[in-house]
N, C-alpha and C positions, 0 to 999 in steps of 0.2 A: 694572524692565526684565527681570530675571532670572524677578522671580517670574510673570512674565507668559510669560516664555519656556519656563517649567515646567509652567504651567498647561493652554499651549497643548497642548506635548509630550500630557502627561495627558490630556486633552482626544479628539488624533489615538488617542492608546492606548485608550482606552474605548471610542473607536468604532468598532476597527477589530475590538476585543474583540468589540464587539453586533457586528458585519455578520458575523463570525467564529462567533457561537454560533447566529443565526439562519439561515443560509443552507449549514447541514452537504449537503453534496451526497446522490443517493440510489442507485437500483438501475438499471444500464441493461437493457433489453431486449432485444432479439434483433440487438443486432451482433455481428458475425464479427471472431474474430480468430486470428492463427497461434497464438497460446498465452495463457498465462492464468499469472499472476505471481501471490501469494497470500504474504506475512510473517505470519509467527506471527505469534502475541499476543492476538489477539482472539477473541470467541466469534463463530460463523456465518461467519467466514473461509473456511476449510477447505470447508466445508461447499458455501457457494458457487462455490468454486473447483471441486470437482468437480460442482457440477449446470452448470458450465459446459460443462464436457468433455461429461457424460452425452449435454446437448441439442443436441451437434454444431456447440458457437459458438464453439469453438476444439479444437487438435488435440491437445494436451500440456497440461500443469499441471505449474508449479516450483513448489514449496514453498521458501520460503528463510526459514532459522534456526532448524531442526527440530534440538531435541539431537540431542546425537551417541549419547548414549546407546541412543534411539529407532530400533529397526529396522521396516524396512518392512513386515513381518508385521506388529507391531506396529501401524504407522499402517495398516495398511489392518483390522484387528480395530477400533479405536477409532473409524476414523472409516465405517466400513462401505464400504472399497471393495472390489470384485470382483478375484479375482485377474486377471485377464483387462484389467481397468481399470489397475490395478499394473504390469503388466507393458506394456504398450502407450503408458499413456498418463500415467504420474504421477512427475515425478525429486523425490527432495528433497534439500534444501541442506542442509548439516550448518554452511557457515564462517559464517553472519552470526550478528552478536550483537545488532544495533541496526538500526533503520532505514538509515542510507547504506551499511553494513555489506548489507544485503539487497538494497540499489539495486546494488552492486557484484558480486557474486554473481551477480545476476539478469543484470546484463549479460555476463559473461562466459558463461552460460549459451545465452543468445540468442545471440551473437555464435556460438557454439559451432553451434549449431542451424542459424545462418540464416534466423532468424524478423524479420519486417519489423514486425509489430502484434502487440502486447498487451494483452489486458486488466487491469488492476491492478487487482486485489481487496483491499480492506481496510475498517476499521470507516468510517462515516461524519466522527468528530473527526477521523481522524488522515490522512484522505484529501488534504490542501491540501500536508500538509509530505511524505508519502509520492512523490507525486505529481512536488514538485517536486524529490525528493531522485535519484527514477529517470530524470525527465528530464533533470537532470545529468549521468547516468552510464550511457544508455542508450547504442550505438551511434546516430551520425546520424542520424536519417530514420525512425526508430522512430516509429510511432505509437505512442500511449498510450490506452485507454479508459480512463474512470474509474469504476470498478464498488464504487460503495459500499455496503456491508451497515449497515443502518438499525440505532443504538441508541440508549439513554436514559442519554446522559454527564451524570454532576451536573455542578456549577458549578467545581469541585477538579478534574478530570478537562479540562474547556476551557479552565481557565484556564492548568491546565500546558501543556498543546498547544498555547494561542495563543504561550505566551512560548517553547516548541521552536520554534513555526513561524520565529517572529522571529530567533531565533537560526542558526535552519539558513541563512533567509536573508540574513541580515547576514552568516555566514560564506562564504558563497556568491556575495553581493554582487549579489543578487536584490533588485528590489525587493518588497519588502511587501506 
């Protein structure tokens, strides 16, 4: 009975792994929103984050978990933004160090601002536990886009993110 009851478990976890590694979300297109949310870490993050702003599909860009070291001259040399773009339209976060860490952050940012919609930028794997870590900690009534930048994660790379996902939501008491 037990090992039946293992096997099952096994079983639910494998395939929640495959629906998990096949079905990475992707890029969305031309929706509007008050701002554009972006966590380090990834490559093409950033990036996208500001061709959001650029094409007028939101107003602002947060950066959340940018070292502290990292001054804004700096990030706008690195990642080529216009002073004009810097100064108008781009904050970054210095406190997060982790994903809920950025989800919190971000919300105090918004909440600061008065921003209703978001678009959250991040890599494709890490979109599902990102996603659900801001909606926990957004202000009420936030919308959420989910604007995921397209990559080629190995199999090390999904399978640590499926087992974060599981865990953020077991702490969270989300289901699965």
């Amino acid at each position: 009975m037990i090992l039946r009851f293992f096997a099952a478990v096994l079983l639910v976890y494998a395939f929640g792994f495959l629906g998990f590694a096949v079905t990475l979300p992707g890029p969305v297109a031309d929706q509007k929103t008050d701002a554009v949310i972006v966590p380090t870490g990834g490559p093409g993050r950033i990036a996208r984050g500001i061709e959001v702003v650029e094409q007028g599909l939101a107003e602002e860009l947060f950066v959340s978990g940018v070292d502290p070291e990292v001054k804004p001259n700096e990030f706008a040399a690195e990642f080529d933004v216009s002073r004009r773009l810097m100064n108008c339209c781009v904050t970054l976060g210095y406190l997060a160090v982790d994903t809920r860490s950025n989800a919190g952050e971000a919300a105090e940012w918004l909440k600061d601002n008065e921003y209703t919609s978001v678009r959250l930028v991040t890599t494709d794997w890490h979109m599902a536990r990102a996603a659900n870590e801001f909606s926990d900690a957004l202000p009420p009534g936030t919308t959420i886009v989910k604007d995921a930048v397209k990559s080629s994660p190995d199999l090390a790379t999904l399978y640590l993110e499926y087992n974060k996902l599981i865990a953020a939501a077991i702490s969270q008491g989300l289901p699965v």
